[in-house]
Each structure stands twice: as C-alpha cells, then as structure tokens.
N, C-alpha and C positions, 0 to 999 in steps of 0.2 A: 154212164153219165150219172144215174141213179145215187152212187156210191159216192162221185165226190163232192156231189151235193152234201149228202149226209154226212161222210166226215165234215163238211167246213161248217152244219149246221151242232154237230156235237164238239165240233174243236175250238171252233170261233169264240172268245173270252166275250165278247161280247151276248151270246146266244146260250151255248153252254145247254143243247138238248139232249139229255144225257140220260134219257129212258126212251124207251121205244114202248108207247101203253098198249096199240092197238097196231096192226095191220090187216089190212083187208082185200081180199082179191074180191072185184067186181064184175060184174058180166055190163059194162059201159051202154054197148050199141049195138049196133047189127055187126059193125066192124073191127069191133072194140072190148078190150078187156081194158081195165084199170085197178093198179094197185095203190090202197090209200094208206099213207103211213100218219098214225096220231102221237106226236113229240111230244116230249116235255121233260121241262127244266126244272130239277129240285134248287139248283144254287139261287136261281130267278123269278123260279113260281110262273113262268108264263109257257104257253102252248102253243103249237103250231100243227095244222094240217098240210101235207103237201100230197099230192097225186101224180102217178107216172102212167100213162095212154101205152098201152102194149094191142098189137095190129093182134087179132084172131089168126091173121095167116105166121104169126112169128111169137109164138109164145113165149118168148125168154126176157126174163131180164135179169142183173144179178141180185145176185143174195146181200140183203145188209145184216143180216146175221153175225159179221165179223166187225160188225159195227156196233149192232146191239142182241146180245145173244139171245134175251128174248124173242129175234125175228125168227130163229129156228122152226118154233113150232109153230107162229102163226104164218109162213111161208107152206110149211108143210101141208098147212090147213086149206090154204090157197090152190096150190097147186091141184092138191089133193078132190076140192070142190069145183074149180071151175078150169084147171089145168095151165095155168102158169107156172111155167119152169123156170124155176129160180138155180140158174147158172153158178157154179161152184159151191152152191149149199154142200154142209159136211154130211147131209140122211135126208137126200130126200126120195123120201115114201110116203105110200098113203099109211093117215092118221085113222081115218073116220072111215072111209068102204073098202069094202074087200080087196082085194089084191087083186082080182080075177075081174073086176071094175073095168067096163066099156066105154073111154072116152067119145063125147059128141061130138068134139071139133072138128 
C-alpha cells in the first residue's frame, strides 16, 4: 500500500515529490513501529510528511527504494536499528552494528 501511495505522491503533476530527504524507522508504541517518510518537491518547493504504522508482531513493509533510491540506505538504517524489514530492498543489511547483532523483538 505504502508504495502506491508514493508513486501517485511522486507522479501526481500536481505534487510532483520527487526527493526522498529523510526516512525514519520509529519505535511508535508498545505495539508499534513506524516508518516516517519526509518528501519534497524541487519543481514546487513544498514538502510533505506521511507515516506508515507497522505491528511489532509483523515487521515488514516494502521498500520505496525503487521509488526513491535514496530510501536504500535510509531503510537500511531502519531496519538495521529498530528491525523493520523492508520487503524487496535490493541489500538489505546491517549499516551501523555488527552482523553478529541480537535482535529484541
């Protein structure tokens, strides 16, 4: 779902978000992870925040990575920190801890 959001936010002539400045994986809730995408339009000059709620018992959501290549490494970084798995990423590994890294969830 994630994904054709973000295409009709970067496609949309009207919108036209066509950088990906920030993403962020969040530790939400007790129940909750959240990933927070910060857009922006060079054609428009205006920005948007949006956020997707991902369950602790179901870490995945996909990669917009093929949307905006920038998301590569900030997915990575995600994933990597709080363990959101970003579904069809082309590498994802950890960036930042070791390999040998004991997830909490």
């Amino acid at each position: 779902m994630i994904n054709a959001v973000c295409l009709f936010l970067r496609d949309e002539e009207r919108l036209q978000f066509d950088y990906l400045s920030c993403l962020s994986g969040v530790d939400y809730d007790k129940d909750n992870l959240a990933v927070v995408y910060h857009l922006y339009s060079f054609a428009l000059n205006h920005k948007l925040v949006i956020k997707t709620v991902v369950p602790k018992s179901e870490t995945k959501v996909n990669t917009v990575s093929d949307i905006w290549a920038a998301a590569e490494w900030h997915e990575r970084e995600a994933y990597d920190l709080i363990g959101v798995i970003f579904e069809n990423h082309p590498d994802l590994r950890r960036i930042l801890l070791p390999e040998d890294w004991k997830d909490i969830l």
